[in-house]
N, C-alpha and C positions, 0 to 999 in steps of 0.2 A: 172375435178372437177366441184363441180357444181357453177354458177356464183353469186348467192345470197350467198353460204357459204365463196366465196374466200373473199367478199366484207364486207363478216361480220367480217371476219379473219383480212383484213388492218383496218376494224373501230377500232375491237379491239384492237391492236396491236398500233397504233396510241394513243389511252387512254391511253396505258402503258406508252407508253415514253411520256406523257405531263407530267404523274402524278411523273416520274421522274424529267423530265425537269424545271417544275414548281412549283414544293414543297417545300420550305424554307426547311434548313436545320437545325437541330435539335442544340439548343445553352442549355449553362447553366441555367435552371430554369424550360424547357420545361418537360413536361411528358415524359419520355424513351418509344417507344413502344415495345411490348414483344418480347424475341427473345425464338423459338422454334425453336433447331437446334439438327442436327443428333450431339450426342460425334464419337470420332475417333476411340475409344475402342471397342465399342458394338454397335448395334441396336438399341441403348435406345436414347430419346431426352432428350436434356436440355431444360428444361423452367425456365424463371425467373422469372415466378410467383407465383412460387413456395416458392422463398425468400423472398415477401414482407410482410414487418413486419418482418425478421428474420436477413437478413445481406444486406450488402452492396454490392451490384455488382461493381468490378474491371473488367471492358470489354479489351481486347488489342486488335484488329484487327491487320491481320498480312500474312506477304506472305513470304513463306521457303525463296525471293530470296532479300529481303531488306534489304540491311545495315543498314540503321539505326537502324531495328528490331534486328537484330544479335547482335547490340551494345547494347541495350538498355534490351534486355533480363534475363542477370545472376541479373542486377540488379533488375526486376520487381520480379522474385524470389525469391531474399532475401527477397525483402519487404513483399512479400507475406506472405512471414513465420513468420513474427511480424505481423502481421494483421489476420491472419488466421481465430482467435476466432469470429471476428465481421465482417467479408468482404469474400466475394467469388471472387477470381480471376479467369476469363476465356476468352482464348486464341481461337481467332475463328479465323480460317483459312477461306481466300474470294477467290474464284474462281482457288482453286487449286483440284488438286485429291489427293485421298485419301490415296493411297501407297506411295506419294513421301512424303506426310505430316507424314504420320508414321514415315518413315523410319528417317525425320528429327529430329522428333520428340525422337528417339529411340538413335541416334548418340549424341544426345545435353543433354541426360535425362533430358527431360523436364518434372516435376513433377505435372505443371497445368493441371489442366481442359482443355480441348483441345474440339470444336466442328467446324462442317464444313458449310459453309456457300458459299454451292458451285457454285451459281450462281451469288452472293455476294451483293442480294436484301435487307438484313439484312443490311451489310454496308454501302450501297446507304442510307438506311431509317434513318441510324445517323449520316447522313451526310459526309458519306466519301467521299475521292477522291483522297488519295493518304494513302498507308500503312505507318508505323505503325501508329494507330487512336487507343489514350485509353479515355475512358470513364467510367466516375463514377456517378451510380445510386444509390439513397438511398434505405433506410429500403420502402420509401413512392412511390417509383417507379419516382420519377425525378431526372433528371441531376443535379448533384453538378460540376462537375467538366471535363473538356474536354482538353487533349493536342492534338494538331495535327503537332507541328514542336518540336520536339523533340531537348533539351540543354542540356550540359552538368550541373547535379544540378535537373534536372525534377524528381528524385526519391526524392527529399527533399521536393519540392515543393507536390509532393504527399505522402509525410509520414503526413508532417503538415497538408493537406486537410482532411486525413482518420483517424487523431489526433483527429479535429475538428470534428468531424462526430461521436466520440465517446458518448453513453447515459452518 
């Protein structure tokens, strides 16, 4: 290979991970940045900006193999279903494939919006670091609302937050 491209290749590569390394992580008040990600269903992207101005993004980050995700699931679906009219719920799968997330997905009949997030850059950019990470975006594209240690009683705490968020 040639030795100006390899060198270009670790300059690059080096940028990436500071801009990981060194980026604050995304808190309550910040601008969300947009996620554009494959659905699990079809070929088609989800964009969420598509929703501003229209509903409220309910984000879950999540990996087939988290317990606390598995716990915390039948509940984020109920809620779902009382909030439906004003809020989008979507379930983004981080660094797994695509047929074990089906198939999880297909066993648990999981009714959310489901998108892949295969490299799991989208979750790094909202500051993750440990699955399940939900996040709630408004109608205006910021964070309202962030769990990342999940208790028992967090579905309350987010019915009241998505209460509040009501026009």
């Amino acid at each position: 290979m040639n030795k100006a491209f390899t060198t270009y290749c670790y300059i690059f590569m080096m940028f990436l991970a500071m801009d990981i390394i060194f980026c604050d992580p995304l808190k309550v008040g910040d601008k969300a940045p947009e996620i554009s990600l494959m659905k699990l269903e079809n070929k088609e992207y989800f964009k969420s900006q598509a929703l501003l101005g229209e509903k409220n993004l309910v984000i879950c980050f999540f990996s087939t193999w988290s317990r606390p995700f598995n716990n915390i699931i039948p509940k984020l679906i109920k809620v779902s279903k009382d909030f439906d009219a004003h809020s989008k719920f979507l379930l983004v799968s981080v660094s797994e494939k695509k047929p074990l997330v089906k198939n999880y997905v297909s066993k648990r009949d999981i009714s959310l919006q489901v998108v892949m997030d295969k490299f799991g850059k989208t979750f790094k950019k909202f500051g993750g670091d440990n699955v399940p990470l939900l996040v709630v975006v408004d109608k205006n594209g910021l964070i309202t609302h962030k769990v990342e240690k999940f208790h028992d009683g967090y579905e309350i705490e987010l019915i009241e937050h998505l209460k509040s968020t009501l026009d």
